[in-house]
Each structure stands twice: as C-alpha cells, then as structure tokens.
C-alpha positions in Angstrom: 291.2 109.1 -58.9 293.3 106.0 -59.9 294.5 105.8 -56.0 290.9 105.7 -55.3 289.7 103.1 -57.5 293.0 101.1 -56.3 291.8 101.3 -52.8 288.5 100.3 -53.6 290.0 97.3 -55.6 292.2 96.4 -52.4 288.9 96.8 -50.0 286.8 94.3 -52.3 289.7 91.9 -52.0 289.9 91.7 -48.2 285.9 91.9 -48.2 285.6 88.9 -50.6 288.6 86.7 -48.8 286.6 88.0 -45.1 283.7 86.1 -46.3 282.3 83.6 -44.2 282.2 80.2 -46.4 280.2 77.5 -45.2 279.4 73.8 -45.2 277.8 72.2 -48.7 274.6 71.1 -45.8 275.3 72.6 -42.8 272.2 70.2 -41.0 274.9 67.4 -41.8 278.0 68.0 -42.4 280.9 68.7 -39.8 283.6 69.9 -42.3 284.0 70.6 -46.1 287.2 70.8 -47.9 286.9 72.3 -51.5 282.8 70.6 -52.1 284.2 67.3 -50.5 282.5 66.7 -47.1 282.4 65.0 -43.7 279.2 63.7 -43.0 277.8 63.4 -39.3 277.3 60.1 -39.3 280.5 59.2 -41.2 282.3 61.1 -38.4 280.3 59.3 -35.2 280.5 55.5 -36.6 284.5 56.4 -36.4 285.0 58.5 -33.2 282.6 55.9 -31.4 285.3 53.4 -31.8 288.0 56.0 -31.1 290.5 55.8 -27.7 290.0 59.2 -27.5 285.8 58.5 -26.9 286.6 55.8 -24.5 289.4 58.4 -22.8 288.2 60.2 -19.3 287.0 63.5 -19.6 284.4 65.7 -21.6 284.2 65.9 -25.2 284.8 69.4 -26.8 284.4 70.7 -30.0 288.3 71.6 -30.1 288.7 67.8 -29.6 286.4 67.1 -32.2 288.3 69.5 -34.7 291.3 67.7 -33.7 289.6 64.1 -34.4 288.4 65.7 -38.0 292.0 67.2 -38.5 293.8 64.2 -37.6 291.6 61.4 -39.8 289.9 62.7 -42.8 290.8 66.7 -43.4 294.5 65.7 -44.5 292.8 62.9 -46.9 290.1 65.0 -48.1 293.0 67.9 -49.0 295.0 65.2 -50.8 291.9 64.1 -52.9 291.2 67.4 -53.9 294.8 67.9 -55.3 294.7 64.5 -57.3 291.5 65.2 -58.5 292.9 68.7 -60.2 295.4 66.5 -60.8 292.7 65.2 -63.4 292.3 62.0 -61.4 289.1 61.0 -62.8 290.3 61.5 -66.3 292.2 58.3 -65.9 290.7 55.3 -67.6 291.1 52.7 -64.4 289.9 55.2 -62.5 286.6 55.7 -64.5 286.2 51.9 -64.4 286.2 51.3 -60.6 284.3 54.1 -60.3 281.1 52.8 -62.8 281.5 49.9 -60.3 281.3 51.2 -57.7 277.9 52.8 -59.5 276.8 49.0 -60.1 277.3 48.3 -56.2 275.9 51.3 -55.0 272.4 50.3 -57.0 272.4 46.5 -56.6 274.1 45.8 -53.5 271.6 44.6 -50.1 270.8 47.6 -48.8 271.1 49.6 -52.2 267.6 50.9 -53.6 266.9 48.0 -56.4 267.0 45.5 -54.0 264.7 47.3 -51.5 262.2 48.2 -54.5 261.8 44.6 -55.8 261.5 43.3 -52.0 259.3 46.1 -50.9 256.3 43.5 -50.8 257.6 41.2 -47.4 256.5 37.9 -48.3 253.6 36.3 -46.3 253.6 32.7 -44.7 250.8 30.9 -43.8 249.8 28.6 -40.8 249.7 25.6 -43.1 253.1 26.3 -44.5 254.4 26.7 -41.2 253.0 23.6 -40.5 254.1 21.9 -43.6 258.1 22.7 -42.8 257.5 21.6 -39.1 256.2 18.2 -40.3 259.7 17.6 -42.3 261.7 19.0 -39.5 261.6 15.7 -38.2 265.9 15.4 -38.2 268.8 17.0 -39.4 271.3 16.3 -41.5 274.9 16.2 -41.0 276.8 16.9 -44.7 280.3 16.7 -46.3 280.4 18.2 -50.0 282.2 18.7 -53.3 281.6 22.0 -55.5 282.2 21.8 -58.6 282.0 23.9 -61.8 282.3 21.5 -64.5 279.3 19.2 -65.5 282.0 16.6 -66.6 284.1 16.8 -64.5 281.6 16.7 -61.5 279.9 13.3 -63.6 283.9 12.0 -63.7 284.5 12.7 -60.1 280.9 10.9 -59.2 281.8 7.7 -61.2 285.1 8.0 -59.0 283.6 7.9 -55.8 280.9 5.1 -56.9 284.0 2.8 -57.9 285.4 3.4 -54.4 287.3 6.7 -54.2 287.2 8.6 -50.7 285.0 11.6 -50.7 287.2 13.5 -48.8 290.3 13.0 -50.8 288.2 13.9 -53.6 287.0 17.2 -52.0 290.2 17.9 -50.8 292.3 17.8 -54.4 289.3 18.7 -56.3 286.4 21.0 -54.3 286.4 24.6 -55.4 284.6 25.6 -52.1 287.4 27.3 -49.9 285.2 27.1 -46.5 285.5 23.1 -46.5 287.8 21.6 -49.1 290.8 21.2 -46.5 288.6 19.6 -44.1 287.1 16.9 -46.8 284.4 18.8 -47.9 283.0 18.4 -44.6 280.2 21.2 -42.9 280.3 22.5 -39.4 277.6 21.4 -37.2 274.1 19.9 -38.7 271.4 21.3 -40.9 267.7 21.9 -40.7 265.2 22.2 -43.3 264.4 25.4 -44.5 268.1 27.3 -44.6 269.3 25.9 -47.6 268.2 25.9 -51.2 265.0 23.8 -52.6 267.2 21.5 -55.1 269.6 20.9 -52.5 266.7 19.7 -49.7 265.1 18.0 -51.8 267.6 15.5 -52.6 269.9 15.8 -48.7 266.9 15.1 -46.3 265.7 12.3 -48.4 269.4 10.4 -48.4 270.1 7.6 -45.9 273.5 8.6 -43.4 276.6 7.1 -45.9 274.8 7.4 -48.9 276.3 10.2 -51.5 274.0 12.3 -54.0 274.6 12.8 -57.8 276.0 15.8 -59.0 273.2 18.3 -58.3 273.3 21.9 -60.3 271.9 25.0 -57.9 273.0 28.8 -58.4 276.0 28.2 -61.2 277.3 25.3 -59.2 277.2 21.6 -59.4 277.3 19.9 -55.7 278.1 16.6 -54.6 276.8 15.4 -51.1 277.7 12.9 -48.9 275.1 13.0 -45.8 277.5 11.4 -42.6 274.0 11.4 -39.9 270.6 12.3 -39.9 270.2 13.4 -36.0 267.0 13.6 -34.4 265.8 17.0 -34.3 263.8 17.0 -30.8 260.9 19.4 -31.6 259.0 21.5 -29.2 254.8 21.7 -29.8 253.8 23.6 -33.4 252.6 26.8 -31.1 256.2 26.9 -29.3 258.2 26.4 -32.5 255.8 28.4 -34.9 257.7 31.9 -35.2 260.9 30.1 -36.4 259.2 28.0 -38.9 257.3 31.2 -40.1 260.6 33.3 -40.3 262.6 30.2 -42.1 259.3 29.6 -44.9 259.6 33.7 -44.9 263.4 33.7 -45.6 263.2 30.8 -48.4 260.2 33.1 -50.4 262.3 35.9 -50.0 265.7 34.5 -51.8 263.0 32.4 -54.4 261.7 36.1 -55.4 265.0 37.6 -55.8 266.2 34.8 -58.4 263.1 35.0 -59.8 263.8 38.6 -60.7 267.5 38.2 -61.4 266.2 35.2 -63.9 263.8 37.5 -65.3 266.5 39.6 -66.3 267.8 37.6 -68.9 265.1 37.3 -70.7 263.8 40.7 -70.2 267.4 42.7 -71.2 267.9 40.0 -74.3 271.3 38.7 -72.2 273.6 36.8 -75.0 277.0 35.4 -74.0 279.7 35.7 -77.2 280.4 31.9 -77.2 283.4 32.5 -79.8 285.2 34.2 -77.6 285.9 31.3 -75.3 288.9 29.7 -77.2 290.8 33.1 -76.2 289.7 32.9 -72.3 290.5 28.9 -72.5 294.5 29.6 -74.3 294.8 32.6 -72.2 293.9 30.6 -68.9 296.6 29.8 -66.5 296.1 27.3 -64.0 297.0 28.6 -60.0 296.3 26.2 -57.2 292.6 24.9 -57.8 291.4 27.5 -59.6 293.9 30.2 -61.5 294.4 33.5 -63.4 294.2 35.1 -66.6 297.4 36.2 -68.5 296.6 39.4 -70.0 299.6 38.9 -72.4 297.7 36.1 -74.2 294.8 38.0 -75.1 295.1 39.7 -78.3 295.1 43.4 -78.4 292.6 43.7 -81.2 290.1 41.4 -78.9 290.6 43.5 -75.8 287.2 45.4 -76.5 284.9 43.2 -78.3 281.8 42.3 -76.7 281.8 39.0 -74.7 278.3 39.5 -73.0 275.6 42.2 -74.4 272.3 43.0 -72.9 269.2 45.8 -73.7 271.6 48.9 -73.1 275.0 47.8 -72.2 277.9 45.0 -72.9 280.9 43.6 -71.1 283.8 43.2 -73.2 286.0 40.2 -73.1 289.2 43.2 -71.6 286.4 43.9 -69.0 285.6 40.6 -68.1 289.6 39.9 -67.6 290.4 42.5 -65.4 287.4 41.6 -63.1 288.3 38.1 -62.8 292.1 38.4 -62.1 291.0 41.2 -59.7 288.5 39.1 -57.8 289.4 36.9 -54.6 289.9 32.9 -55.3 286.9 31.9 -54.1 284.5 33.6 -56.1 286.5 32.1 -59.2 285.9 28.8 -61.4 288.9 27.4 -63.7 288.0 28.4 -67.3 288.4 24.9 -69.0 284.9 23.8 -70.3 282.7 25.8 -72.0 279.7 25.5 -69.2 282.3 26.7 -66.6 283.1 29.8 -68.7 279.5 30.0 -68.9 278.3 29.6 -65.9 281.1 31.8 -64.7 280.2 34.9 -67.0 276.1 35.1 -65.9 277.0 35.2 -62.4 279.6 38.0 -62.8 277.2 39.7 -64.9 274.1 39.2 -62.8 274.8 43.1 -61.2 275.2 44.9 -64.6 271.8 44.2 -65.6 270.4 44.2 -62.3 271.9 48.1 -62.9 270.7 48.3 -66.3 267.1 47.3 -64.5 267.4 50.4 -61.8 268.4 52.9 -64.3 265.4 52.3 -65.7 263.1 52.4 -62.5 264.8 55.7 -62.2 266.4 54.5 -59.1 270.0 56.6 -59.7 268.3 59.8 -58.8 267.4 58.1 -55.2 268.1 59.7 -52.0 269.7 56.1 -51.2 271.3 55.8 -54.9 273.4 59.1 -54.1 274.5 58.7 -50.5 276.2 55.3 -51.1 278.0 56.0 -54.3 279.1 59.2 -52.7 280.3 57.2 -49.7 282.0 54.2 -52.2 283.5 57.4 -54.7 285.2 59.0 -51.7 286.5 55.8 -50.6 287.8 54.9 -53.6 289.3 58.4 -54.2 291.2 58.4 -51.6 293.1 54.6 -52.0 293.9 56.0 -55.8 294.9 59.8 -54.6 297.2 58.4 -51.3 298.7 55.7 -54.3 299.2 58.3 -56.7 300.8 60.8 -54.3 301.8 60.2 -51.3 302.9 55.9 -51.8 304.4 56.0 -55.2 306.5 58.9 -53.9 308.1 57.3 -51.1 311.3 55.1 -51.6 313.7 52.9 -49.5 317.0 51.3 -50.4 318.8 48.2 -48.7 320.8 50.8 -47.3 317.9 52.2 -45.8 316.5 48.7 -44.6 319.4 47.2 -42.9 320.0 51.4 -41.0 316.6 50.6 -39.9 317.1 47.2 -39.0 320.1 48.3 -36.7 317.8 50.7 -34.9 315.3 48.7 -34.3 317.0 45.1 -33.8 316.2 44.8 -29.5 312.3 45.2 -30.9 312.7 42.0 -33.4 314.4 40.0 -31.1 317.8 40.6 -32.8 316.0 38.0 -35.3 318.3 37.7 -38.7 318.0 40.5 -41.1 316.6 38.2 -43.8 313.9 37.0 -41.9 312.0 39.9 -41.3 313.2 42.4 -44.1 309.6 42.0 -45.5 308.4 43.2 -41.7 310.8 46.2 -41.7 310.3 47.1 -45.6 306.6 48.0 -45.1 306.8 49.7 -41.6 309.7 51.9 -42.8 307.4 52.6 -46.5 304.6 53.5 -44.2 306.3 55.7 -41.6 308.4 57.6 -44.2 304.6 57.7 -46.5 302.9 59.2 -42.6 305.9 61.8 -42.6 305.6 62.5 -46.6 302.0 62.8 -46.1 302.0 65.6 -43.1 304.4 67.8 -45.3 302.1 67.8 -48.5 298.9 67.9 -46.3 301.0 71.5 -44.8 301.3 72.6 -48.4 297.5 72.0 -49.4 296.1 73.8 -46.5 297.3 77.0 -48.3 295.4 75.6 -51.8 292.1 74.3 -50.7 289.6 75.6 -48.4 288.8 73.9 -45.0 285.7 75.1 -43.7 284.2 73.6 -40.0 280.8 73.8 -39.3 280.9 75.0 -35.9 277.6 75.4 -34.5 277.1 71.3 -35.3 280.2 70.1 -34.0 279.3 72.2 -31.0 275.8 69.9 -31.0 277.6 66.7 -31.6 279.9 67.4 -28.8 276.7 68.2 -26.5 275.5 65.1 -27.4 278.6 62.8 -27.2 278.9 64.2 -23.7 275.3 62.9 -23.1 276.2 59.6 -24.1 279.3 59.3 -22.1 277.0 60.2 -19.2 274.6 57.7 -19.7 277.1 55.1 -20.6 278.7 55.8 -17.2 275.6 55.5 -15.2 274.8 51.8 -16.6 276.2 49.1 -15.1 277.1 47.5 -18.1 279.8 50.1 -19.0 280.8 50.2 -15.0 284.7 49.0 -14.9 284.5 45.6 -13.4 285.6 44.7 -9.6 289.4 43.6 -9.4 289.6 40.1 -8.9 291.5 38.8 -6.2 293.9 36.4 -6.3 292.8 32.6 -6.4 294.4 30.6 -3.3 296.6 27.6 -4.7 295.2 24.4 -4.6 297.3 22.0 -2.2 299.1 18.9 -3.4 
C-alpha cells in the first residue's frame, strides 16, 4: 500500500511540474519570468530599432525568442533574484521607487496632467487677431538668470554703471544653454512663445536697451534686446492657424500654473524657514552653482520636516539627497534665503501635484499603473545589475596594463596613462557581460521563463508584413550608387 501511495505521490509530482504555465496577460505579453513581464509594445519599440529587423530575411518566432533571450529574459532573471534578495526592503531603494510614483502621476503624459487639461482651451478670432496685431517684429535677446533678488539688483546696478552684459552673463548666469556665449539666444523671437512677464517688458524695449531684473517661474531675468527685426507677415486668413495654435499654447501653460499655484494654497504648503542656516553652512560652492556636503548636516536634523503640506512632508535629508542627485542646471546656489526658497517650491511642485492625484483617485488608473510598472522595472534592474553582477566584478593594475598589451595596435600604441580610464571601464564591462551570462545560466534553473507562443507567432506575422511593405515603398528602397564625379580641370 505504501508503494502505492509513493507512486501516486511521484505521478502528482511530474503532473504538477508537466503543467503548462502561462503568461500574467497572454493578449500582451511575449514572455514572463517569475510575475515579471515583457510587454508587446516594450518589445517592438526595441526590435524596430534592432540590426537584426533591418537584417535580410523573414522574421521568425525562434528569432524573436532569441531577441527576448538575448535583451531582457537574462535581466528579468537577475531582478527576480535581487528582489528575493529583499531588494526592495532597502531604504534607497524604497525612495527612488516613491519617485518614480511621483513621476509616473505628474509627469506630461501621466494621468494628473491629462485630467486637469482635459478641457483644450479655446481661442477666439479676436484673440487671434489681437497677437497678429503685435507680431509686428521680433526680437533678438541676450540674458542673465539669476536666482538671487540681490544679487540680480547688484548685477543690474553693474551693468547700468558700464559693465558688459556678456561678461556678466558669462561669470554670473546660472542658465547653462547660454552663459558661455554671453547670455546670448539662438535665432529671434516672436510674440506668443514665451511667458506674459517676459513679453511684456522684451517687445516693448528699444534694440541696446537692457530690462530690470524681472521675476517669472522661480527665476529673476535680465534682458538685453540686441534687434527688433521686422517680422514680414502674411494676410490674417493665411497666418490665422499659427496665431490660433500660439494664443492656444500660452492658455494652456497659464492653466497649468494656475493649478500648480492653486496647490499651495489648497494643500496648506509651509516651507520650515529655520532650517535654512543648516542648508546655507552645509552649502559648498562648485563652479556657478554647487553641492551639499552631507557631513555638515547634523544627524539629529536629517529627518525633520523642511516643507509640509495636507498629507505629506519633505524632510530637510530628503531634500539633500535630491539636490546633490540632480543635474547642474536645474540647481540654484543656496546663499540667500529667497534662493533657498525659491529653490524648495519648485522641487516640491510634483509632491503635491501627487498629493492632488491621490486624491482624484488617479493611482488606480489604467495609465497610473502602466508607467510606474514601466519606471519600477527600469529602475529594478540599474539597482539589481549594481548589486550583483557590477559590484562583483574587479580589475587590478595587473589586469589593466595585461589588457593594455593585448589591445595596444587598437589604441594606437597611445601611452598607458592616457587611456587607462578608456581600458578600465571596457575591461569592467566585458568581465561584468561574462559574469552576467554565468549567473543568468544559474537562474534559469530558479525562476520560471515562460514564452507566449501563439503571440510571438502573431508579432512575427506582422513584423514580416511590415518588412514587406517597407520594401515595396520607395522611401525604404536602397538608393542608386553614385558614380564617380569627373575632376574639375586646373
């Protein structure tokens, strides 16, 4: 009897592991690894751009499971591992990813920003009209950006006493687009593109003439206007759909900060002013702008609230870590108290415009879940390839200048010194490749990997239709060789 209920045992086993498993949502996914997935159009957006698309021949679905194998399966494996690795217990990790939350809702094409634009502004003839009458010339700008009032008022007394703009804007401009060329803006500007406090003032100036310090969106602007061209104006009827779509675009960016304005007062936003002295010691000056050192910050302020709002804060920790993290052009020195000011709305602008969608409900939006799910894996997979696969890999001078020696005909037999930096990160990222394909081997064996077979067999059906029809149009149609151009005589 025992034999018997052992067999049985044995026979539900195979049974069980026989089982066909399949895809999370099999109308859209290609490939699931363990609940993470590969989404259709995640998959085409990359093998569009692939060689192997643009590569003779028909598309099949064992190329296809190739494709999948070869860029995401061995990443999605790896995930999974650092995730039972208890990846998202780790505090850094929870951080990013409530970001990444916070992007997912307020970002352009996130769901808050389509609910409070779903109305599309409407523009009138007259106001059409209106914005063709001032289009009468352009202007042709250099500025300074600034995020000080005093020091924006210093540098203004400067230039009326004779300083040159464009030394000023050069040493002192926080705009990285134009400071090295004097503050000075490519090509000329029309009415209607920019914003109302900066019009206002630019198309009324004479060419020469520089503005006072003008405040707009957290910034204070100093213009000089170098020409006011003629702008040579077809009839009303000819130029009437651009006015309408410029008048259109201006009501559209004047109801979004009227929301985001809204929002302060709404969600009861209060900036922690006390809090500044520690931002101001701990500041530390780098190029025009500059960092925070951590180290200065004392460990019992890490977590007190610098910013609170109607259901969530920023502590001053918080508000470190996202400013050393940003790039340098989004960043303001922290010297005066309006700067630090200014500095901390705008940064936390996208936590209450969150705050604001969790309250529409909009986190349980179709759109909500795709993009977080798309920003998570992405995300997921820079901290699981850091975690295991790049801070396991290793190379000695030993290993450099053995490289190096291989390798020398390819660099030119250029000295060592000069391109160690070169030869340090391709030899870190071949040994990571090669580290990676032998821990990818062992997860196979750990994690499921289930294809979706009767879709890629679709996709490849239509892939082949599209290489058909881009081969029938004679834009896609290889171009004639060219022959040679005869020399000219002398």
């Amino acid at each position: 009897m025992k034999y018997l209920i052992g067999a049985l045992a044995i026979m539900i086993l195979v049974m069980t592991g026989c089982q066909k498993k399949e895809v999370k949502n099999p109308k859209t996914d290609l490939a699931d690894v363990n609940g993470i997935t590969l989404d259709k159009t995640l998959f085409l957006s990359s093998y569009q751009r692939s060689k192997e698309f643009r590569s003779p021949g028909e598309v099949t679905p064992e190329k296809i499971k190739k494709f999948i194998d070869d860029y995401f399966i061995g990443d999605f494996l790896i995930i999974n591992e650092a995730l039972a690795q208890g990846l998202e217990n780790d505090s850094l990790v929870k951080s990013q990813l409530q970001n990444l939350k916070v992007t997912a809702m307020t970002g352009m094409n996130g769901p808050l920003y389509a609910k409070i634009m779903s109305a599309p502004a409407t523009v009138s003839d007259a106001e059409a009209m209106a914005l063709y009458k001032k289009s009468d010339h352009g202007v042709k700008i250099a500025y300074i950006r600034l995020s000080s009032k005093r020091q924006a008022d210093s540098i203004y007394q400067a230039l009326r006493h004779g300083a040159k703009f464009a030394e000023m804007a050069r040493k002192h401009s926080l705009d990285i687009q134009t400071f090295q060329k004097g503050g000075e803006v490519q090509g000329v500007l029309y009415p209607g593109l920019l914003p109302e406090d900066l019009e206002k003032v630019m198309f009324h100036m004479r060419a020469g003439q520089i503005s006072q310090p003008i405040f707009t969106s957290g910034w204070y602007y100093i213009i000089k206007v170098n020409a006011t061209p003629k702008m040579h104006l077809k009839s009303f009827t000819e130029e009437k759909a651009g006015m309408i779509k410029k008048v259109k675009q201006a009501k559209e960016n004047q109801h979004r900060n009227a929301y985001i304005d809204s929002l302060f007062i709404r969600y009861h936003y209060q900036v922690h002013k006390d809090l500044f002295p520690v931002l101001r010691k701990a500041f530390v000056p780098v190029e025009r702008v500059g960092k925070i050192d951590e180290t200065k910050i004392p460990h019992d302020m890490w977590n007190k609230p610098l910013v609170t709002f109607d259901g969530g804060q920023i502590s001053l920790g918080q508000f470190v870590s996202i400013y050393n993290k940003s790039n340098f052009g989004s960043r303001v020195p922290l010297r005066e108290d309006d700067e630090i000011e200014n500095h901390i709305k705008a940064m936390a602008v996208p936590f209450i415009m969150y705050q604001d969608g969790l309250k529409m409900g909009l986190q349980d939006s179709t759109q909500f879940k795709a993009l977080y799910a798309r920003y998570r894996l992405s995300q997921l997979e820079r901290d699981a390839m850091q975690r295991l696969v790049y801070s396991q890999v290793k190379v000695n001078d030993e290993d450099l200048k053995a490289y190096y020696e291989q390798h020398k005909a390819e660099m030119r037999n250029q000295p060592f010194e000069r391109v160690k930096d070169y030869i340090t990160n391709r030899l870190m990222a071949e040994k990571a490749n090669e580290y990676k394909k032998t821990l990818v081997a062992k997860l196979r064996n750990k994690f499921d990997v289930v294809y979706n077979e009767p879709l890629i067999a679709q996709v490849a059906d239509s892939l082949n239709k599209m290489k058909a029809a881009m081969a029938r149009s004679p834009r896609f149609r290889a171009p004639m060789p060219q022959m040679p151009q005869m020399q000219k005589r002398k």
